[in-house]
DRENDO-1510 file (C-alpha; in Angstrom, 1 decimal, always signed):
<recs>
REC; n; res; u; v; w
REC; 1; UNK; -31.9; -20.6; +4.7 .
REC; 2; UNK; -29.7; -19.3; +1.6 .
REC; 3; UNK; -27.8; -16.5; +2.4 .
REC; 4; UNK; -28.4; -12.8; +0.5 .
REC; 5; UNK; -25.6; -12.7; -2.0 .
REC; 6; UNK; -24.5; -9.0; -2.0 .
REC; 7; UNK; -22.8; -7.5; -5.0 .
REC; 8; UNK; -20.5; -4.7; -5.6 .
REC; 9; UNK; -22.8; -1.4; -6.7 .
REC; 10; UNK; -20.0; -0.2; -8.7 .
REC; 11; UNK; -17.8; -3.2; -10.3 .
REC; 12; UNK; -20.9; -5.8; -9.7 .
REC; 13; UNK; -18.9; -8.3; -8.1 .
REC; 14; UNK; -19.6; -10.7; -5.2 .
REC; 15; UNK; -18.5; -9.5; -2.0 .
REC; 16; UNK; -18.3; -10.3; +1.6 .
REC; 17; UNK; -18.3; -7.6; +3.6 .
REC; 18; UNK; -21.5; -5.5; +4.9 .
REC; 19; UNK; -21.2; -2.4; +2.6 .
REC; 20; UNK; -22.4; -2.2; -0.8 .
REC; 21; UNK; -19.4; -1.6; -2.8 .
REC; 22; UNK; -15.8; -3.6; -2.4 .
REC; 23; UNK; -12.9; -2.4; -1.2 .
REC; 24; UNK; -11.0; -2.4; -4.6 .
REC; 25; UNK; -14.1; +0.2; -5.5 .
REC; 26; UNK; -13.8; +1.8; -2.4 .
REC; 27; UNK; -9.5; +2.8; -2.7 .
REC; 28; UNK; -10.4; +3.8; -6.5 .
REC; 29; UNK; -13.0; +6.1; -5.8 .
REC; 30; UNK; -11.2; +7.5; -2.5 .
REC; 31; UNK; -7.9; +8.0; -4.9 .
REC; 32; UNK; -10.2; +9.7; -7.7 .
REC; 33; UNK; -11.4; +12.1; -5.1 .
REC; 34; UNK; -8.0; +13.2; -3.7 .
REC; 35; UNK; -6.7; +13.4; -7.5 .
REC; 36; UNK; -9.8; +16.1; -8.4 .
REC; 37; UNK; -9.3; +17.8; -4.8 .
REC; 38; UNK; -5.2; +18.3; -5.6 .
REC; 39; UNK; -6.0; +19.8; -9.2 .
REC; 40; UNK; -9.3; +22.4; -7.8 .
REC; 41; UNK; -6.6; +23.6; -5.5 .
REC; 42; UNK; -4.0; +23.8; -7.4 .
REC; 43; UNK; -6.5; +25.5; -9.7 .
REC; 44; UNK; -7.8; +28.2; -7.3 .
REC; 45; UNK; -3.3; +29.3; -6.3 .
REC; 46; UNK; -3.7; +29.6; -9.5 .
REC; 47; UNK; -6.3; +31.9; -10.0 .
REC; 48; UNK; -5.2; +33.7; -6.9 .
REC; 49; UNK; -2.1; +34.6; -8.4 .
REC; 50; UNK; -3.4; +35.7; -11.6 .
REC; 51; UNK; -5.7; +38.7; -9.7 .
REC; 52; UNK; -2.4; +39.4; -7.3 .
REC; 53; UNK; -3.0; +37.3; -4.2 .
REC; 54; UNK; -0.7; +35.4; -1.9 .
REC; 55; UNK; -2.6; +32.0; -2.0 .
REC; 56; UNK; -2.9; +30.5; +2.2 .
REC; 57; UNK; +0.1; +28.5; +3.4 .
REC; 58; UNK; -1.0; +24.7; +3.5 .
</recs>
């Protein structure tokens, strides 16, 4: 019997291992979430400081 050919769900491409999306996809998507979680905190000290509030320790 043929194997199922699995593709990538984001990039499309061929890949081996049982997710759906390749591990290229995977680091980019992971690094894309940390960037937007940095700047929304960075955003809230912000704010915070703006209304006279000592933003947490971290």
């Amino acid at each position: 019997m043929p194997e199922k050919k699995v593709k990538c769900m984001v990039c499309g491409k061929a890949i081996e291992t049982s997710g759906s999306i390749c591990q290229r996809c995977q680091e980019s998507i992971r690094g894309e979430a940390v960037g937007k979680r940095k700047k929304v905190g960075a955003a809230a000290d912000k704010a915070m400081k703006k209304h006279g509030q000592k933003p947490p320790n971290k």
